[in-house]
C-alpha positions in Angstrom: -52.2 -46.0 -25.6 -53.4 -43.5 -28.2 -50.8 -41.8 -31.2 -51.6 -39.0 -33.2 -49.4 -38.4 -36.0 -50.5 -35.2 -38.2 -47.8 -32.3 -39.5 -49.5 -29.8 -38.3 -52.3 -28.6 -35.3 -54.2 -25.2 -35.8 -56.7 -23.7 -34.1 -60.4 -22.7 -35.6 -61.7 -20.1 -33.8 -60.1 -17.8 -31.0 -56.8 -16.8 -30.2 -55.9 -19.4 -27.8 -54.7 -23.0 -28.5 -54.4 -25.0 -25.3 -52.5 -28.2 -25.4 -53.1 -30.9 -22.5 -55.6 -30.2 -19.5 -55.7 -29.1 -16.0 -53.0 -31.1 -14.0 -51.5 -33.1 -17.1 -47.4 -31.9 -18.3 -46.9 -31.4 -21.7 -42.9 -33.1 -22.6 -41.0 -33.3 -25.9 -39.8 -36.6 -26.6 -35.9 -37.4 -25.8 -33.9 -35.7 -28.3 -36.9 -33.4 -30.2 -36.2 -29.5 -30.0 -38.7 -26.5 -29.9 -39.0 -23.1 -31.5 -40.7 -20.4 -30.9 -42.1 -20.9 -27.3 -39.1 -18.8 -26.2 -37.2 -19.1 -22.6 -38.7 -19.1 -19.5 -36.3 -18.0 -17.7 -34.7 -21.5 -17.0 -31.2 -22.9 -17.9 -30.4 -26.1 -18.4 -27.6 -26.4 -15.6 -24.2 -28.5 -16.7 -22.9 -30.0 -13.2 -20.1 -31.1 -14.4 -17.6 -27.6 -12.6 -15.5 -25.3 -15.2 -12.0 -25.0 -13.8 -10.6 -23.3 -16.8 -11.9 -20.8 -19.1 -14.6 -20.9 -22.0 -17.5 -19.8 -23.7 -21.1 -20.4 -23.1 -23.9 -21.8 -25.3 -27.2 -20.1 -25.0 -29.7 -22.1 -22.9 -27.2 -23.4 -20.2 -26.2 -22.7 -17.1 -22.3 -23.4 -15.6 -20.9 -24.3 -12.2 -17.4 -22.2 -12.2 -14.6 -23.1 -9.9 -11.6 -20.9 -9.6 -10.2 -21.6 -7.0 -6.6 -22.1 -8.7 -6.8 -19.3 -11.3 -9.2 -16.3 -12.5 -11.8 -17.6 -15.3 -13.3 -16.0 -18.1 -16.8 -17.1 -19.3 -17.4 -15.7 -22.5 -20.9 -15.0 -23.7 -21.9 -16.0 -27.3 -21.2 -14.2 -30.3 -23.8 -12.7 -32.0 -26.9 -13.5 -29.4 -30.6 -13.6 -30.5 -33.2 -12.0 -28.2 -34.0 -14.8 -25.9 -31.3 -16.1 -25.8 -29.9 -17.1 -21.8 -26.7 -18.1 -19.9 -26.4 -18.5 -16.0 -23.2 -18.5 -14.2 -22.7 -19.6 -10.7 -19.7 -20.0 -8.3 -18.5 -23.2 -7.4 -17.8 -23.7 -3.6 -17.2 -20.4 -2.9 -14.0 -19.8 -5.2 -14.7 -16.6 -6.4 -13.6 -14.5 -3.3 -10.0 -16.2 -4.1 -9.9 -15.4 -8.2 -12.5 -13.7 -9.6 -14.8 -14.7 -12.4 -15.1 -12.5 -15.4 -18.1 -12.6 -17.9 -16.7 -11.3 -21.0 -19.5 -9.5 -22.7 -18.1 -10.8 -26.1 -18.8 -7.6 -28.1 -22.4 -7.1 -26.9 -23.4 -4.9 -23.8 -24.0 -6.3 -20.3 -26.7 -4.3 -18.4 -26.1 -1.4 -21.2 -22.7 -1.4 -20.9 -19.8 -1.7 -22.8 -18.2 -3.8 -20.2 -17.3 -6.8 -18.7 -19.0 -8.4 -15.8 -17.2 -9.3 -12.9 -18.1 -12.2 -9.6 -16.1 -11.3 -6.7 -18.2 -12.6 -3.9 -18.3 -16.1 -2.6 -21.3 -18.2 -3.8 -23.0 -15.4 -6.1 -24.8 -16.6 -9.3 -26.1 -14.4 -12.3 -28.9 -15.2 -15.0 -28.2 -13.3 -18.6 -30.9 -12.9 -20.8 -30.1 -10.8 -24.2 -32.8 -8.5 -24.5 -31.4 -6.5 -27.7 -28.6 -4.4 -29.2 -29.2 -1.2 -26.5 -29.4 -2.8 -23.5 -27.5 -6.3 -24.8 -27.6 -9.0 -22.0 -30.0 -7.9 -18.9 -28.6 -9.9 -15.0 -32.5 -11.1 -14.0 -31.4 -12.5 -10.8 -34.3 -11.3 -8.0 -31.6 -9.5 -6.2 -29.4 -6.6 -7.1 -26.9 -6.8 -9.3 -24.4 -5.2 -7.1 -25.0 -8.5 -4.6 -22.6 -10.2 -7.0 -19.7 -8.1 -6.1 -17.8 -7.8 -3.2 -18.3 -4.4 -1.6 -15.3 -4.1 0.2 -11.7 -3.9 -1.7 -9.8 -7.6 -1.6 -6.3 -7.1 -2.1 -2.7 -9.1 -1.7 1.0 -8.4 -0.9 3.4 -7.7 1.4 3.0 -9.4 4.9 -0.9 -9.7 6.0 -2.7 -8.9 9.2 -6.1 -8.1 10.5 -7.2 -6.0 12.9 -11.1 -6.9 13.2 -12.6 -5.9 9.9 -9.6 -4.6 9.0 -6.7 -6.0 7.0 -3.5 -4.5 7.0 -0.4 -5.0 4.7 3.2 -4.0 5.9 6.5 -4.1 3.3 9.7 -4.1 4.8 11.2 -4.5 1.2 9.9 -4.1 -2.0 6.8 -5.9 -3.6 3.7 -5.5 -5.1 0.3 -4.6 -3.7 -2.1 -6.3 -5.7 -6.0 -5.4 -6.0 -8.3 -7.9 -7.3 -11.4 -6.2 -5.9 -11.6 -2.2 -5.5 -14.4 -2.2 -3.6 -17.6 -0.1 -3.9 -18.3 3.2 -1.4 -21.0 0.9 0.4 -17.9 -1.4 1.6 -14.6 0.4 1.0 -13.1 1.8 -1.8 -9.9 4.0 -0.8 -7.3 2.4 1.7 -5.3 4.4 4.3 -1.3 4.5 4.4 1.8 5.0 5.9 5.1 5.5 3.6 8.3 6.5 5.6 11.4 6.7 3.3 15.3 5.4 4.5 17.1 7.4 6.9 20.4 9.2 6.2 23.6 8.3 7.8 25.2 10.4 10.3 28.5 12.4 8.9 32.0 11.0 10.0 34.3 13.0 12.9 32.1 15.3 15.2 29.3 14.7 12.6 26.1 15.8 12.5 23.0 13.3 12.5 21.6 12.0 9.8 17.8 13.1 8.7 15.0 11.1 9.2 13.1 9.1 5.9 10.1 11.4 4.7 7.1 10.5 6.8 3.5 10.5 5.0 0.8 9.0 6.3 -2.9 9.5 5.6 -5.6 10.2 8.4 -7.0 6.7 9.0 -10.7 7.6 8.8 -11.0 5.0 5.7 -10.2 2.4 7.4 -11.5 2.6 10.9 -10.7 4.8 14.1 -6.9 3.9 15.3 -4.2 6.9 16.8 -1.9 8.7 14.0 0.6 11.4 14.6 -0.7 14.9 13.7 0.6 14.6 10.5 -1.7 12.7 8.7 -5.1 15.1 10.1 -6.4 16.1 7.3 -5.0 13.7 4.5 -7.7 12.1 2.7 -7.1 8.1 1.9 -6.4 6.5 -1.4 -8.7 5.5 -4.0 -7.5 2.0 -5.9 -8.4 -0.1 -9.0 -7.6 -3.6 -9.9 -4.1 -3.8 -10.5 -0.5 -4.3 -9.0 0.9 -1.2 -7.1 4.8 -1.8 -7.0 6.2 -1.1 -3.3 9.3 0.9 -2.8 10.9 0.3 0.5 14.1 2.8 0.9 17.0 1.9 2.3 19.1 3.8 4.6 22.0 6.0 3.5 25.9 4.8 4.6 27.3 6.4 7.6 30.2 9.0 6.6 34.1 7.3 7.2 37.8 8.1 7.1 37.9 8.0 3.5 36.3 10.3 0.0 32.6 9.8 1.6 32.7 11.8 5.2 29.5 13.1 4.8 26.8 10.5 5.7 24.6 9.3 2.8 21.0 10.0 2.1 18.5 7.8 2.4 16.5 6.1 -0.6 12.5 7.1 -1.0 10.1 4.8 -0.7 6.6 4.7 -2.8 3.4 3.7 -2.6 0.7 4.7 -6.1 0.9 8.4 -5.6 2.8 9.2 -2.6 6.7 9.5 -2.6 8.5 9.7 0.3 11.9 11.2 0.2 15.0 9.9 1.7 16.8 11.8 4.6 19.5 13.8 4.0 23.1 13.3 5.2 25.0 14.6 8.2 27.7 16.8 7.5 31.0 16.2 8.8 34.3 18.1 10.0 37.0 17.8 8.1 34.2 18.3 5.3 31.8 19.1 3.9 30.4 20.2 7.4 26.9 20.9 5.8 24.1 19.0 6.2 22.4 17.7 3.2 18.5 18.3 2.3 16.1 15.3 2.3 12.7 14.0 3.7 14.2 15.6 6.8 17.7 17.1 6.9 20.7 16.0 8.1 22.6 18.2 10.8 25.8 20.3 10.9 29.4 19.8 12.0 31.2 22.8 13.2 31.4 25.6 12.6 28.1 25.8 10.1 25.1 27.3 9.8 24.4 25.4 6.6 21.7 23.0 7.9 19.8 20.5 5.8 16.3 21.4 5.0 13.9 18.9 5.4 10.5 18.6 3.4 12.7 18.3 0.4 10.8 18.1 -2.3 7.8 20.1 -0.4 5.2 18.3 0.2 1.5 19.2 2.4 1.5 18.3 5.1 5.4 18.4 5.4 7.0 15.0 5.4 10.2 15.5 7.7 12.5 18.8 9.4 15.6 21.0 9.1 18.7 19.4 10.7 20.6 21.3 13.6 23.4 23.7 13.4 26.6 23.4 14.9 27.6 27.0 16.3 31.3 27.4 17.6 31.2 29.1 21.0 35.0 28.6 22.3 36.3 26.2 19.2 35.5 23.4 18.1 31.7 21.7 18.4 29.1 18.9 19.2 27.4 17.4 15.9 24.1 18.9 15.1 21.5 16.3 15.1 19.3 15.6 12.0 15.6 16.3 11.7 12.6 14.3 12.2 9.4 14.0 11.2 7.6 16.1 14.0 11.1 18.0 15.1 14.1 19.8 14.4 17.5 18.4 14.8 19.3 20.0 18.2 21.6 22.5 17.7 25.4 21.2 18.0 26.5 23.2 21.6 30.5 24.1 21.7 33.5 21.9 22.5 34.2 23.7 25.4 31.2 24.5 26.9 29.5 21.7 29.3 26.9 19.7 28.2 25.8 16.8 26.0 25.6 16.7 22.1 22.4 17.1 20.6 19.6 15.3 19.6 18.1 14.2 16.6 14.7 15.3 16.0 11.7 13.6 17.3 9.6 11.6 15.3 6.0 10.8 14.9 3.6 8.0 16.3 1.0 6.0 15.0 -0.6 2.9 16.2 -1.8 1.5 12.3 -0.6 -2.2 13.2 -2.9 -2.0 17.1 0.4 -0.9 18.8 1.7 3.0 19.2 4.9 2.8 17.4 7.3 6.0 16.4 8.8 6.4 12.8 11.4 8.9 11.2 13.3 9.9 14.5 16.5 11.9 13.7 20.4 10.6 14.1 22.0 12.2 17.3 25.5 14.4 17.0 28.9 13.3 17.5 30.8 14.5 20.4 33.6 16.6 20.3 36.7 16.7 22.0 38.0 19.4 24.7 34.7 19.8 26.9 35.8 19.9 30.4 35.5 17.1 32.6 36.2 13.1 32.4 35.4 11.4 29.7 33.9 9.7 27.5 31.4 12.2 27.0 28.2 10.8 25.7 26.8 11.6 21.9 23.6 13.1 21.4 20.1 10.8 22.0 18.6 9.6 18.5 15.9 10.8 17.6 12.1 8.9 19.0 11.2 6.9 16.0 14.5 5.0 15.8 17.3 7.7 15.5 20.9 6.2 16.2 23.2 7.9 19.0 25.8 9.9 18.4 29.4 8.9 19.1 31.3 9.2 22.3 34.2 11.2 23.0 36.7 9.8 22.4 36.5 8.1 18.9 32.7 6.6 19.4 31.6 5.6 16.3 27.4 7.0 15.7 24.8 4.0 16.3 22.7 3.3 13.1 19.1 3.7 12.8 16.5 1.2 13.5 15.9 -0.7 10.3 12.0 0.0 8.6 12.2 3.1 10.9 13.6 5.4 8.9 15.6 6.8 11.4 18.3 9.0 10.8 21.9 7.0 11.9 24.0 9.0 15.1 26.9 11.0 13.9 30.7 10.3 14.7 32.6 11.5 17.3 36.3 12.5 17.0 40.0 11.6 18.2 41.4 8.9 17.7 39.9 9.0 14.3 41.4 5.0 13.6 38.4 3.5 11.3 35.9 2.4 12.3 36.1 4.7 15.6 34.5 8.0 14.5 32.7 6.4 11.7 28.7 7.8 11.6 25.8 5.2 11.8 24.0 4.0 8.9 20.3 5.0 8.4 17.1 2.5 8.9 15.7 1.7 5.8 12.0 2.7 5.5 8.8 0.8 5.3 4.9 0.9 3.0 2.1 0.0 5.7 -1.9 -0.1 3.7 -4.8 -0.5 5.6 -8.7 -0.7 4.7 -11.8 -2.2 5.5 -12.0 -6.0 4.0 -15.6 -7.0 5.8 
């Protein structure tokens, strides 16, 4: 074996100086270092997994597992052209908590931003190139490979429906977004948001109004039926972050005591979309009016004083105008409360034949696979005095879980169906002994998100 030891090795003529021959590697002995050959393109890869966050030395390349908890790799400070870092994910972990590579006060691609792994099994190759464009991805494929395409979210209880995922709250919690997608995949989400219904009044009450009913049209996250209402309503856009659910609850039913007229419903709220409770059913002794809500609650006789729905106005509308009670030959039926496609009945006179009215449809949509109504409208109490035997039946609730109206005599109104947001039935009258009479409780709302996830 031959050894050379000089300090130095120079060429004499030419530019070129070639070291070894054809077929023969050239190695650096354990432990010597090189300069100014510059990268070629390579990392030296540590296989030893990162479960927790750090920061990166130039020349190497990690193995990242997150699978318990979102990791940061932060490039190094103050990078030399040349200079190279490779991040790949371990076992597929990134689709669970995403891994973040904090730029470190240099750009990423020309950005001033962080640069985020969301898909399972992606790797990235950083090479800093200079102050402009700061570190440049050189992987082969696009850079837009590395992140998932379609949004990734959590909360509430999950479902899918082929490549689409669907979250329903029935109470409040957060939907959380750890991926928002890109327009290739999905970006915006489609909703349904139906506030708490309103109780129905107390002694030949009116209904109570249906929860405010908004939904959007479904065409972001795949063909499915919706009511009419949500046509033309254009989907959500999100970003990573928590969106706090508000689930309403449904209002009291009205009683024998300071509160005869029902009680409105509580909204419910998803990002930009507010749903407005229903409003209450009015009662006799007073106040007979119905009160104004996502849709209003109706009249006890004699009123005219119905309760708007769409309260606050929204477009499309989000609910409908209770009933009235007129009073043809005394006293009268409860008026039912609106829905969300319908009016509340009109109330019909003690002492002309017939049933008590109706609460107001509501609408129908299919966003969880099966065709399912929302926002129905409480049904009137009965009155007394109408001829024939009795008891004499209250008015229907409302399709979309509206309660019933009381019976004559002394039926006490049926609530709402809970994460309905039907309107609760109103109560009928004599004997007015507690809880006979009484009106139903509303059905407290719900918050359904869909979008494609694959």
């Amino acid at each position: 074996m031959s050894k050379i030891e000089v300090n130095e090795i120079d060429k004499t003529t030419g530019s070129t100086l070639t070291l070894g021959g054809s077929g023969t590697a050239v190695t650096l002995a354990s432990g010597a270092t090189q300069t100014g050959f510059g990268r070629t393109g390579t990392v030296d890869w540590d296989t030893t997994k990162k479960t927790a966050s750090f920061t990166a030395v130039s020349g190497n390349g990690y193995f990242v597992d997150s699978s318990s908890s979102a990791i940061t790799v932060t490039l190094p400070a103050s990078p030399s052209a040349n200079d190279i870092v490779s991040v790949s994910d371990y076992n597929g972990s990134a689709t669970t908590n995403e891994i973040t590579i904090a730029r470190n006060s240099s750009n990423i691609n020309g950005n001033a931003s962080d640069y985020e792994i969301t898909k399972a099994n992606s790797a990235v190759t950083f090479v800093y190139v200079d102050a402009t464009v700061g570190w440049t991805s050189v992987q082969t494929s696009n850079t837009a490979d590395n992140v998932n395409p379609f949004i990734a979210a959590t909360g509430g209880t999950e479902t899918t429906s082929g490549n689409f995922k669907i979250h329903t709250f029935t109470g409040p919690g957060t939907f959380t977004v750890t991926n928002a997608g890109l327009a290739a995949g999905s970006n915006t989400v489609d909703y349904l948001v139906v506030a708490g219904g309103a109780g129905g009044g107390w002694d030949r009450a009116g209904g109570g109004g249906a929860g405010g009913y908004r939904e959007s049209s479904g065409a972001a996250s795949g063909s499915y039926s919706i009511s009419p209402l949500g046509a033309c309503v254009s989907a959500l856009p999100v970003s990573v972050q928590g969106y706090p659910i508000t689930v309403g609850g449904g209002g009291a039913g009205g009683n024998d005591g300071p509160q005869k007229q029902g009680v409105s419903g509580s909204n419910s709220i998803f990002s930009t979309i507010t749903s407005a409770g229903g409003g209450g059913g009015g009662s006799a002794p007073g106040p007979t009016s119905g009160v104004n809500g996502g849709s209003g609650g109706g009249t006890s006789g004699p009123s005219s004083s119905a309760g708007s729905g769409n309260t606050p106005p929204v477009s499309p509308p989000q609910g409908n105008n209770g009933g009235i009670s007129p009073a043809p030959g005394g006293g009268d039926h409860g008026a039912g409360g609106g829905g969300a496609t319908a009016t509340g009945g009109p109330g019909a006179g003690s002492l002309n034949p017939g049933t008590a009215s109706a609460g107001g449809a509501g609408a129908t949509t299919s966003i969880n696979g099966t065709p399912t109504a929302f926002a129905g409208g409480g049904g009137g109490g009965f009155s007394d005095g109408a001829p024939g035997c009795s008891p004499f039946p209250g008015g229907a609730g409302g399709a979309g879980g509206g309660g019933t109206g009381g019976s004559y005599p002394g039926g006490q109104g049926s609530a709402g169906t809970v994460n309905t947001g039907g309107g609760g039935g109103g109560g009928s009258n004599g004997p007015n002994t507690s809880p006979a009479a009484n009106g139903g409780a509303g059905g407290s709302g719900i918050v359904v998100i869909r979008y494609k996830f694959q």
